[in-house]
TIBA-598659 format. One record per residue (C-alpha): residue number from 0; x, z, y. Coordinates in Angstrom, 2 decimals. Example, Ala and Ser with C-alpha at 12.3 -4.5 7.8 and 13.67 -1.06 7.14 Angstrom:
BEGIN
site num:0 | east:12.30 | up:7.80 | north:-4.50
site num:1 | east:13.67 | up:7.14 | north:-1.06
This chain:
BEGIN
site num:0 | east:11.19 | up:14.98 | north:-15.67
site num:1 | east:9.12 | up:16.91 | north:-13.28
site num:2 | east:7.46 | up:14.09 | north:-10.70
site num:3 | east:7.02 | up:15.97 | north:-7.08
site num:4 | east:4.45 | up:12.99 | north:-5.35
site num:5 | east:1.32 | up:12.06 | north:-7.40
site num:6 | east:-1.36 | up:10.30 | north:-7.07
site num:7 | east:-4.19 | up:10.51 | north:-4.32
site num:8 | east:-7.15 | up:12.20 | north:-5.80
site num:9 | east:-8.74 | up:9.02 | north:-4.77
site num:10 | east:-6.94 | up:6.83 | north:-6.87
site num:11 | east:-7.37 | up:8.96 | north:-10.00
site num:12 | east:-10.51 | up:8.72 | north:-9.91
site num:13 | east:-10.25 | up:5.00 | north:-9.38
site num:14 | east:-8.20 | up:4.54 | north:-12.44
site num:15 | east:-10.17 | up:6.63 | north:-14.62
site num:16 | east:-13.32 | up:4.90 | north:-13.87
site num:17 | east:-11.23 | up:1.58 | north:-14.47
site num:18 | east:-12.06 | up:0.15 | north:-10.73
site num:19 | east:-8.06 | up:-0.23 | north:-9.60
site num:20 | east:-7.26 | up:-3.94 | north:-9.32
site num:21 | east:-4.55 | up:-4.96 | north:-11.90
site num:22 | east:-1.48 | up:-4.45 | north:-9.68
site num:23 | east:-2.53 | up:-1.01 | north:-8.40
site num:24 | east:-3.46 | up:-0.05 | north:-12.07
site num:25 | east:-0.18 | up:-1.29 | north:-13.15
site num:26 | east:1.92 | up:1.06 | north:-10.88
site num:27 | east:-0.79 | up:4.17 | north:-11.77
site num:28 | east:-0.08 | up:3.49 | north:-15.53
site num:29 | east:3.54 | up:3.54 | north:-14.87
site num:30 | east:3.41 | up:7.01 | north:-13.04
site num:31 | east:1.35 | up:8.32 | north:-15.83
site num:32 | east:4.04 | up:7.40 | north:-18.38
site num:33 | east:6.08 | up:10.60 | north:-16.87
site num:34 | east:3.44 | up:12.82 | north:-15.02
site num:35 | east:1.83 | up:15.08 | north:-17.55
site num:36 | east:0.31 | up:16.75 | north:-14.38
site num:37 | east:-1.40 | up:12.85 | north:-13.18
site num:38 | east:-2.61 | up:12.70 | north:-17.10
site num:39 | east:-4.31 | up:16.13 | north:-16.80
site num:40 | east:-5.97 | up:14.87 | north:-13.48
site num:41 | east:-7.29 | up:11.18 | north:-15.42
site num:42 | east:-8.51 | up:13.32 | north:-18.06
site num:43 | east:-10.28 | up:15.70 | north:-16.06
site num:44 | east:-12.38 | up:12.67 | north:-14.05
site num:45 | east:-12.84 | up:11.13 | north:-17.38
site num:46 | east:-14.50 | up:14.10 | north:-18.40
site num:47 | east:-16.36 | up:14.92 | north:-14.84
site num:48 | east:-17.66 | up:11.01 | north:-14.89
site num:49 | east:-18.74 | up:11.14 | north:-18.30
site num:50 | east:-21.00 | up:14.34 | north:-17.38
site num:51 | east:-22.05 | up:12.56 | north:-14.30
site num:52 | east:-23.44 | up:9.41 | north:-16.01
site num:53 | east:-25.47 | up:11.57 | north:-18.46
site num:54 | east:-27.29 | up:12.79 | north:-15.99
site num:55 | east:-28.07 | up:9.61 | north:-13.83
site num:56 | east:-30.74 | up:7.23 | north:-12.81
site num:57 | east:-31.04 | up:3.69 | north:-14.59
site num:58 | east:-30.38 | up:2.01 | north:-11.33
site num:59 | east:-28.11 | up:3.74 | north:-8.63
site num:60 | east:-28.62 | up:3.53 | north:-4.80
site num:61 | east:-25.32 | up:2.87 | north:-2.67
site num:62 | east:-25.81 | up:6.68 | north:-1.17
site num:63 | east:-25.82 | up:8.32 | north:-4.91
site num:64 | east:-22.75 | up:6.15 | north:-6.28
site num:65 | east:-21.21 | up:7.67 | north:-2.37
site num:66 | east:-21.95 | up:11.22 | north:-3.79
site num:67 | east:-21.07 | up:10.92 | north:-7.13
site num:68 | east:-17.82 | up:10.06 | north:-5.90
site num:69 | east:-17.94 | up:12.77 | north:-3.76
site num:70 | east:-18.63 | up:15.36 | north:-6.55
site num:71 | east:-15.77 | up:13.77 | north:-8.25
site num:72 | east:-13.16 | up:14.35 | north:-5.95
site num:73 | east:-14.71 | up:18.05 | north:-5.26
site num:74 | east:-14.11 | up:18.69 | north:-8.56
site num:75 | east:-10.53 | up:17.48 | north:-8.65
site num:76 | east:-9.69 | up:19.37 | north:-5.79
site num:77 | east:-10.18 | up:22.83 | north:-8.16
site num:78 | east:-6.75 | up:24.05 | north:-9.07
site num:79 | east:-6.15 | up:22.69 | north:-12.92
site num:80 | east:-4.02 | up:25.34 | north:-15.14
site num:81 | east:-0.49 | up:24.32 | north:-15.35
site num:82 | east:0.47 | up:21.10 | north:-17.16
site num:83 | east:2.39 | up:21.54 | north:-20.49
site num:84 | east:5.90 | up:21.03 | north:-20.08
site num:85 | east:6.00 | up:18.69 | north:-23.10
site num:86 | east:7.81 | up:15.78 | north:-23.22
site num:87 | east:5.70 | up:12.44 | north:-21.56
site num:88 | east:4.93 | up:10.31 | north:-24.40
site num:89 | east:7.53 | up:7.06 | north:-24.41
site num:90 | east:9.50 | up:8.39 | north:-22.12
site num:91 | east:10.91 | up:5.90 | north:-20.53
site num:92 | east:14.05 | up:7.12 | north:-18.95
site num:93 | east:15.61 | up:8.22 | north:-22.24
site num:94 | east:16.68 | up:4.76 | north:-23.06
site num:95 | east:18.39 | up:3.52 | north:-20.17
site num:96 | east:18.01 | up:0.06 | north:-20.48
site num:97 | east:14.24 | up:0.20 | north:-21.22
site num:98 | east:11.68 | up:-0.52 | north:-18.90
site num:99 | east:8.47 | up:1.66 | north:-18.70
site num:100 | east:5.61 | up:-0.09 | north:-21.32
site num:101 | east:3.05 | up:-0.95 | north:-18.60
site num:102 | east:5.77 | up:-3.03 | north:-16.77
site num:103 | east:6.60 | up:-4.72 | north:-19.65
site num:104 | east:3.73 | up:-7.80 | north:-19.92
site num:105 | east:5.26 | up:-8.77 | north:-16.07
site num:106 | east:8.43 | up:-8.18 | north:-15.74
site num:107 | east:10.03 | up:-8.16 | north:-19.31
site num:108 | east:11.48 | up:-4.78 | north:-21.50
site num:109 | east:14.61 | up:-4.83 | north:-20.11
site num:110 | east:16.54 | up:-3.82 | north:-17.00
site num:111 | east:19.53 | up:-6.12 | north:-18.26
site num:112 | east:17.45 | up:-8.87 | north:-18.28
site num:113 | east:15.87 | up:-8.83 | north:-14.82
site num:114 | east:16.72 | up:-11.81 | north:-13.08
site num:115 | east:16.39 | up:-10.28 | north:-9.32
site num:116 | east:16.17 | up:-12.67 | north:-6.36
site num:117 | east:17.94 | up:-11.99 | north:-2.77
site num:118 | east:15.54 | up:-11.04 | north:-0.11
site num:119 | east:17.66 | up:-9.52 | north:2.43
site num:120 | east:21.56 | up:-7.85 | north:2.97
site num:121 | east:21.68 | up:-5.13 | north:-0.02
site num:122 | east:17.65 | up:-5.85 | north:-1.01
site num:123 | east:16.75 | up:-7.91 | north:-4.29
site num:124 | east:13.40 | up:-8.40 | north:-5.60
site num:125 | east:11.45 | up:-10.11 | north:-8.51
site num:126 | east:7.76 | up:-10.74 | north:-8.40
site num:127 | east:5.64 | up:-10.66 | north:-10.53
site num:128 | east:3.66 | up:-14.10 | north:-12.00
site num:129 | east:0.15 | up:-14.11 | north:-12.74
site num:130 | east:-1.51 | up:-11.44 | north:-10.66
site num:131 | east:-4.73 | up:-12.40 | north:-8.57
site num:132 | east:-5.70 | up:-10.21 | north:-6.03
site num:133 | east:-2.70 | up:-8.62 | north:-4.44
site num:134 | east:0.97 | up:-8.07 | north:-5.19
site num:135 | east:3.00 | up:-6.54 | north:-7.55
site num:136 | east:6.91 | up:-6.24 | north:-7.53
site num:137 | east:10.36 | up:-4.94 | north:-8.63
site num:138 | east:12.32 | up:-4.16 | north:-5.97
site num:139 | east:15.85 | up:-3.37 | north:-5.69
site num:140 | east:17.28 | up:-1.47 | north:-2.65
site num:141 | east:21.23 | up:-0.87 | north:-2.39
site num:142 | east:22.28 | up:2.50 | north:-1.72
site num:143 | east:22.25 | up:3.98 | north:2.13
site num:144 | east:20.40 | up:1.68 | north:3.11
site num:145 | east:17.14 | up:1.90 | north:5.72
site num:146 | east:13.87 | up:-0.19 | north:5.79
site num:147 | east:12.49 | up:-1.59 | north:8.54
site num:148 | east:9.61 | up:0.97 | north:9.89
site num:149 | east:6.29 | up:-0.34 | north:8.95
site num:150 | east:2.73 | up:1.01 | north:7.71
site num:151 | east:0.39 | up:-0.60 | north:5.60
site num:152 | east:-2.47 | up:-3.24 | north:5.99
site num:153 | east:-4.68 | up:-1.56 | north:2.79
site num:154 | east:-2.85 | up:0.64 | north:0.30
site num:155 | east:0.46 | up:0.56 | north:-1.49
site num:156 | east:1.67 | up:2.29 | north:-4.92
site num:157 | east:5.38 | up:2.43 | north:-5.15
site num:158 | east:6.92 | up:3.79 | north:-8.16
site num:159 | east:10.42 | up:5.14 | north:-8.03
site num:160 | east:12.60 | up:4.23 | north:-11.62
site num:161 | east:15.90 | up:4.43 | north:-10.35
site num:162 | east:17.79 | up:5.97 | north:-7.67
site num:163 | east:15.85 | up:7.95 | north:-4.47
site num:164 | east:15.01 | up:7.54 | north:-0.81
site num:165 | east:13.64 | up:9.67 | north:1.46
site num:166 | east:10.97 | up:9.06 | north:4.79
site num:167 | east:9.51 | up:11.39 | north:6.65
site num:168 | east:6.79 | up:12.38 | north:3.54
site num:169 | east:9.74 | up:13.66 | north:1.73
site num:170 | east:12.27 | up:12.55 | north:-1.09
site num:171 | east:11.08 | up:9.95 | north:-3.73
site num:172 | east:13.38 | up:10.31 | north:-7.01
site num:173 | east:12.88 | up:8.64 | north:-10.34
site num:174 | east:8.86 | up:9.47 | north:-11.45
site num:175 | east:7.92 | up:10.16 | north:-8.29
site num:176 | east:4.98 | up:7.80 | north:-7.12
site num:177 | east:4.31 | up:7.17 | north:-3.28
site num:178 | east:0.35 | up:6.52 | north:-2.62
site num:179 | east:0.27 | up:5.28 | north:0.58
site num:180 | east:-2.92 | up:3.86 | north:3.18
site num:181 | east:-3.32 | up:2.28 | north:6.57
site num:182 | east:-2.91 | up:5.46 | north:8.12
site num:183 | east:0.92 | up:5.83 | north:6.70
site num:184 | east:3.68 | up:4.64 | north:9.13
site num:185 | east:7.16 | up:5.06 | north:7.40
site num:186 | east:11.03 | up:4.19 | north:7.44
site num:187 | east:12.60 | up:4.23 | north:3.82
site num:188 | east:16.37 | up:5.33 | north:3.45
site num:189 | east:17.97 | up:4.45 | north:-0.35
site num:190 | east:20.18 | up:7.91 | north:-0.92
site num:191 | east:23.88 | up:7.59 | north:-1.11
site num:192 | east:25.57 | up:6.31 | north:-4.60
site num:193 | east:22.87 | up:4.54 | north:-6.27
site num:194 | east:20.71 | up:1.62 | north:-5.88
site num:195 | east:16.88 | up:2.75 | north:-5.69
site num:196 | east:14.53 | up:0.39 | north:-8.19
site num:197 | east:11.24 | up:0.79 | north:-7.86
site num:198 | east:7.79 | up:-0.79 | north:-8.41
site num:199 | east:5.20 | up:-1.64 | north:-5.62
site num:200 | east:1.24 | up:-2.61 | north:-5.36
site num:201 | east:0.35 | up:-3.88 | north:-2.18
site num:202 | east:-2.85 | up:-4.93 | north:-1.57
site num:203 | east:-2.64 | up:-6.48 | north:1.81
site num:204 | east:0.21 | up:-7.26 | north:3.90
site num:205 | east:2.60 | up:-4.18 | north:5.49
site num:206 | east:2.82 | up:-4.08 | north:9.53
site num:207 | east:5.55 | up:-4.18 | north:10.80
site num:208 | east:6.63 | up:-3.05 | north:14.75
site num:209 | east:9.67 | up:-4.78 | north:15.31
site num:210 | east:9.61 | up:-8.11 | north:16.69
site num:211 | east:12.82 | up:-9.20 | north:13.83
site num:212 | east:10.76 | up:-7.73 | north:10.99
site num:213 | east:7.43 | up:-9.46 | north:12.41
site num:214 | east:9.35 | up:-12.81 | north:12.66
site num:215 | east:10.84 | up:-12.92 | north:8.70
site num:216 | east:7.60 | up:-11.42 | north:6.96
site num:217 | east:6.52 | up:-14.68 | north:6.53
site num:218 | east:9.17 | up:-15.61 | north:4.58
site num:219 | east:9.76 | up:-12.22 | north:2.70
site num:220 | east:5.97 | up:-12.80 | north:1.64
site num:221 | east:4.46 | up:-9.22 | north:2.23
């Protein structure tokens, strides 16, 4: 597997230093399960923080944590050499009943054993219990079929497991992670033949255009 959308320099950095909230890290540790080119990119702001707090002050100003962030993402920017083609470790797609491991504490091992809810014609979703500060879910979207046009309120980390869609950033197929802001404004379409499963992080509410959309978002709860 050879994942085509990673994630925002932003967020590695994020994860690595281990400020993500839950949900978002959950999605991010999913991707990383089958992006050996996302692993290189952790590793390397591992490696650039750890440098960076060797050489800091006891106490940090606002402005210098701004600029060591700064430096960070400067650094990622460089061109890495190519990943290793080498297979991810636990590969989750081998086994096609197996979830990836990260999912596992929230939404069980199993893809038999989901128990998925209706939330709209051809759209079934579970979420998942015992998150705090935003939301995490499964969702499953039936094949050819289009999302209502919306953007985001924060950010939102959708991994693809099964099945593709495409917007007007590109085609999403199994591994491939969309990392999404405020300033993101897209229309999902599920491919033909499949159903698309994938996993989402939102951390506020989407926004959505359309008066019909606007009027059941309180009841589809995101």
């Amino acid at each position: 597997m050879n994942p085509h959308h990673h994630l925002d320099p932003s967020t590695v950095v994020s994860y690595a230093a281990g400020a993500l909230a839950v949900e978002m890290a959950v999605v991010a540790a999913t991707h990383l399960e089958t992006c050996a080119h996302c692993r290189a990119r952790v590793d390397e702001a591992e490696r650039i923080g750890g440098q960076l707090v060797e050489h800091q002050q006891p106490a940090l100003s606002s402005s210098r944590l701004a600029n060591l962030r700064a430096s960070m993402l400067e650094q990622l920017d460089a061109p890495l050499p190519p990943a290793p083609v080498a297979a991810p470790r636990g590969t989750p797609y081998e086994d096609d009943d197996r979830l990836p491991a990260p999912l596992h504490p929230y939404f069980g091992a199993s893809y038999r054993a989901l128990k998925w809810r209706w939330m709209a014609p051809g759209v079934h979703c579970i979420r998942a219990a015992g998150t705090r500060s935003g939301t995490l879910l499964m969702l499953k979207i039936g094949p050819g079929r289009s999302m209502p046009v919306h953007s985001h309120g924060g950010t939102e980390l959708t991994q693809i497991l099964r099945g593709a869609y495409h917007d007007a950033l590109g085609q999403f197929a199994p591994g491939d992670i969309a990392d999404l802001d405020s300033g993101v404004e897209h229309q999902p379409v599920t491919v033909p033949g499949t159903a698309c499963i994938c996993v989402s992080a939102l951390d506020a509410p989407l926004r959505f255009p359309g008066w019909l959309a606007q009027r059941l978002q309180p009841l589809f709860k995101l």
